[in-house]
Structure formats: C-alpha cells, structure tokens
C-alpha positions as CSV (number, residue, x, y, z in Angstrom):
1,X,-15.9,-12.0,8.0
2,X,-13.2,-10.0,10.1
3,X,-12.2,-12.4,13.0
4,X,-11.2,-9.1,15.0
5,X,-12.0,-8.2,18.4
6,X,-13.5,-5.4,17.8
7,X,-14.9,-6.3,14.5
8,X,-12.8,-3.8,11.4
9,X,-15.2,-1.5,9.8
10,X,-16.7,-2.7,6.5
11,X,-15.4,-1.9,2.9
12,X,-19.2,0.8,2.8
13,X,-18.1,2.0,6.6
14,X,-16.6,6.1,6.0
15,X,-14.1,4.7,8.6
16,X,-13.1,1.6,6.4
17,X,-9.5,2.8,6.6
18,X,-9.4,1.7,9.9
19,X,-9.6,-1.7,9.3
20,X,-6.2,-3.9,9.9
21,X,-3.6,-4.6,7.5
22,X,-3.3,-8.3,6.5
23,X,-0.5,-7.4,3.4
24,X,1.5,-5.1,2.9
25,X,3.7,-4.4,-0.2
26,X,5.2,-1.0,0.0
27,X,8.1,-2.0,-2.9
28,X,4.9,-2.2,-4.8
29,X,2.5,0.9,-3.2
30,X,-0.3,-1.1,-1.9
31,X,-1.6,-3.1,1.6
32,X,-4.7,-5.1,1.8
33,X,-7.1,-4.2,4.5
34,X,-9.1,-6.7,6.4
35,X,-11.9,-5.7,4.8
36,X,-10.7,-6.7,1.2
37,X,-10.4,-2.6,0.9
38,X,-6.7,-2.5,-1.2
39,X,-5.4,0.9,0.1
40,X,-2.5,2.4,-2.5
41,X,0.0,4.2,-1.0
42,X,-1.4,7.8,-2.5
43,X,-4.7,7.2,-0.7
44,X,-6.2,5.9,-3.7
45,X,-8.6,2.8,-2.6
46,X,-10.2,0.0,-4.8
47,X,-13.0,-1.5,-2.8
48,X,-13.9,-5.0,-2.9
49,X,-16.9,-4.5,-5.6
50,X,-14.2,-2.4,-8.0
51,X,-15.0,0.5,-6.9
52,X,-12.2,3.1,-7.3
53,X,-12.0,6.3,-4.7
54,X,-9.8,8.4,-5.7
55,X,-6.7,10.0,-3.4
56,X,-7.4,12.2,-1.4
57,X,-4.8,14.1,0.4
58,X,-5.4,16.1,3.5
59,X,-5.1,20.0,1.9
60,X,-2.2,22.3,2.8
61,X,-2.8,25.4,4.4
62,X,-1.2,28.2,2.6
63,X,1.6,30.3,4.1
C-alpha cells in the first residue's frame, strides 16, 4: 500500500506514471515507482504482474 498523501495511482491506473519514485538508478536506465511499476528510461515499463508495455515515445511532428 502507497503511504502517500494523496494515495499514487495503481500499477492498472492509465496514470500509473504518476506514482512517486522510491529508486532510481539512471547509471543503470531504470527507477522504481511506488506502485512496484519499474519505469526504464525509454518509456518501457514492467508492471508488478510481468507485464511488459512497451516504449512509447511521444511522436514528432514532421517539418
């Protein structure tokens, strides 16, 4: 359970990004979110049940 004040979103929420960081190793690419979410420094997640979502990158417009 998050002991935040508001509560972080779940690992299911579509906001789970916004959950706090309680590690972060960018030497190695990855922080772990309150929500056991590890976030990867491409975007990539793995949630807590091993599920793996893929990066995804905002798109850039073209010129």
């Amino acid at each position: 359970m998050c002991p935040h004040d508001p509560v972080c979103p779940s690992a299911e929420a579509p906001d789970r990004e916004a959950a706090r960081t309680l590690a972060c190793h960018p030497e190695q690419g990855w922080s772990l979110l309150c929500n056991g979410v590890v976030l990867f420094e491409d975007t990539g997640e793995l949630l807590p049940g091993g599920i793996v979502i893929a990066p995804h990158r905002p798109a850039v417009g073209a010129a």
